[in-house]
C-alpha positions, 0 to 999 in steps of 0.5 A: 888646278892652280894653273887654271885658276891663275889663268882664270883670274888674269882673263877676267883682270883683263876682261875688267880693264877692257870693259872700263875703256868701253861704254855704251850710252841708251839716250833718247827724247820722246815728245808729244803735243796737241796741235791745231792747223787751220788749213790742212788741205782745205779742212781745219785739222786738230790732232796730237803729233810726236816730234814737232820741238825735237824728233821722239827717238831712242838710241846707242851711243857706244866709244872704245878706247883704243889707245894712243888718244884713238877711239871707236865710236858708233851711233844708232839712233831711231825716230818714232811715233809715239802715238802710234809707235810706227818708225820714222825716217819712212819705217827705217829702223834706225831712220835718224842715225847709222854711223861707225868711226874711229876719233883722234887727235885730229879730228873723227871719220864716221861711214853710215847714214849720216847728217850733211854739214849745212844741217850741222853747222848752219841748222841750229842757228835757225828758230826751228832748231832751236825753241820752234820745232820743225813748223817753224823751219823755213816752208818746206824746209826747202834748205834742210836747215831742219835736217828734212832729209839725211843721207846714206852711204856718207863718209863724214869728216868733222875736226877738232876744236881749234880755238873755237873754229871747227870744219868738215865735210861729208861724200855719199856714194849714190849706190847706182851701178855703172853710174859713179855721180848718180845719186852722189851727195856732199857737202862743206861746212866750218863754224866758229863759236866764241864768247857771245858770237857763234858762226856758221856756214855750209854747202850741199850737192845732191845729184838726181834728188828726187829719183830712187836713192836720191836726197829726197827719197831715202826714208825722208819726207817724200813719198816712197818710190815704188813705181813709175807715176809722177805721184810717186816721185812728188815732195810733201811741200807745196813750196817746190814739188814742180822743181823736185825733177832737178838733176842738181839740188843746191844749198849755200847757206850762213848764219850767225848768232850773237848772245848779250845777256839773257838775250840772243840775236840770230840770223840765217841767210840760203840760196837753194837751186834747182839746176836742169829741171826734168832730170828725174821726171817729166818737165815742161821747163826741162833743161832750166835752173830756178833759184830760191832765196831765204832770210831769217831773223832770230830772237829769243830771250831767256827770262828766268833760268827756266822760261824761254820767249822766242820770236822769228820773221822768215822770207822766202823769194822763190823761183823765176818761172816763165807766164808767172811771178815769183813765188814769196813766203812771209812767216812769222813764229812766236814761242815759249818753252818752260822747264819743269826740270833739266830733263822735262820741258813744256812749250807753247809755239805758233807759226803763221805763213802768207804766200803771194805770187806763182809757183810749179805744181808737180806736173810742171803746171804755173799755179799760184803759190800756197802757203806749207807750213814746213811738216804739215799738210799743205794749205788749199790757199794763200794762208796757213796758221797753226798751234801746238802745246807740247811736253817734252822728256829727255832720257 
């Protein structure tokens, strides 16, 4: 009996030492506003929306110490709707994030569904990511600066701090049988952050984005790909769906941000391109490359510890295409974002986009450009203004 009961006693001594090296975060954001569109597909468009300044979302965030500086690590994290409770990411439970690794001295390895390196180290130094929301990210997010689309099946290395410098880099494994390099996405990326100067740069490479299992249709912003009609394969942007056929998506991007005082400075600069058009669906342009270019200038101010202004110019040059002249996109957003507390905030944000020249509507078809807010249904014309007044609780 006194066995039995020193015995008990040494198993819970170590189930108490094994429970005090594990932990297991729930975190979450739910945000919700009112907006206004004064151009959704040729209708003006009021309506509440979740997500617009960060994604509503729940999740675990769980390490184990396993000795010698090594640990486990996990992230499931889900995106939702809060007004009508539906999964986001395209119904995927854990839409946003799926990942599983162990972390050292020399830096962390993660598998699952997982962000790429422009979205981690060139991303939060555009306006959207930082006081605008998704509508203020370049149109269409056409550089998944804003982090439109994730991918799966990714092995994903990011390095330790070394006196501010940090790099790393990401593989996805396209899953098509007998075709190693179909669907595959990777990435490189390195940022450095000292004092009042912050860094960044990265590279994106996704083969056959638009096919099933590709970037753009692996519980993203495209439309599921359940048979073979070209609708099934169309991107949400007006900006680029004539060029989503591309057998090669393509991002390089940089950016930088200085902060002096209560006052911050930004710039980001991509160049995306669509390499070998009809690769996924039919083009009339098969074969051919087009090339986009974007600019962005940042600023925001801080008033006081709990009001924050903020204001962007974006410019996108869009593609050459032949029998029409480039596409151009001028956006301009403004914002405020209040704090009611360290975990309560809310804001106030406004983005207006203006399109000139041609662009490729889906069946390949020379159309003049229209403006898409990124997010939103796109414009029946030139010009696309809209509003939000939003709250915003973090858990």
């Amino acid at each position: 009996m006194k066995k039995s009961l020193l015995a008990l006693a040494a198993l819970g001594t170590f189930a108490g030492v094994a429970h005090a090296q594990s932990s297991v975060t729930l975190y979450g954001i739910i945000d919700e506003g009112f907006n206004i569109n004064t151009n959704s597909g040729g209708k003006h468009l009021y309506n509440l929306s979740s997500g617009v300044l960060q994604g509503s979302r729940f999740g675990l965030r769980g390490t184990e110490d396993l000795g010698g500086g090594l640990k486990a690590i996990f992230v499931l994290e889900n995106g939702f709707d809060v007004n009508n409770g539906k999964l986001g990411q395209g119904g995927l439970m854990f839409g946003r994030q799926a990942y599983v690794g162990l972390s050292s001295q020399f830096g962390t390895v993660t598998l699952g569904r997982q962000y790429d390196s422009v979205v981690d180290y060139v991303g939060p130094l555009e306006a959207g990511d930082q006081w605008g929301g998704y509508i203020a990210a370049h149109p269409g997010d056409l550089d998944n600066f804003n982090n439109a689309y994730r991918t799966n099946n990714t092995v994903k290395f990011a390095s330790k701090n070394y006196n501010g410098l940090t790099f790393g880099g990401t593989y996805s494994f396209g899953g098509k049988a007998g075709d190693f390099s179909g669907n595959q996405i990777w990435s490189l990326g390195a940022g450095y952050a000292n004092g009042p100067l912050v860094l960044g740069a990265g590279y994106l490479n996704a083969r056959t984005p638009a096919a099933s299992g590709g970037l753009f249709n692996n519980g993203g912003t495209i439309a599921s790909n359940t048979g073979t009609s070209l609708s099934n394969y169309a991107v949400a942007s007006p900006v680029y769906e004539g060029f989503a056929s591309a057998n090669t998506y393509q991002v390089i991007g940089a950016g930088g941000a200085y902060t002096f005082g209560a006052a911050t400075l930004g710039l980001t600069y991509s160049n995306v391109r669509f390499a070998n058009l009809g690769a996924s669906f039919t083009s009339p342009y098969k074969g051919q490359s087009v090339t986009f270019n974007n600019a962005e200038v940042n600023f925001k101010y801080q008033l006081t510890p709990a009001l924050l202004i903020g204001a962007a110019y974006d410019y996108t040059r869009g593609a050459d295409i032949g029998g029409g002249s480039r596409a151009q996109y001028h956006q301009g957003a403004v914002g405020v974002d209040y704090f009611l507390s360290k975990r309560t905030d809310v804001y106030v944000t406004g983005v207006y986009q203006h399109a000139l020249g041609d662009t490729l509507d889906q069946l390949g078809n020379v159309v003049s450009a229209k403006a898409g807010i990124n997010g939103l249904t796109g414009s029946s014309n030139q010009n696309q203004f809209t509003a939000r007044v939003g709250i915003r609780h973090k858990f």
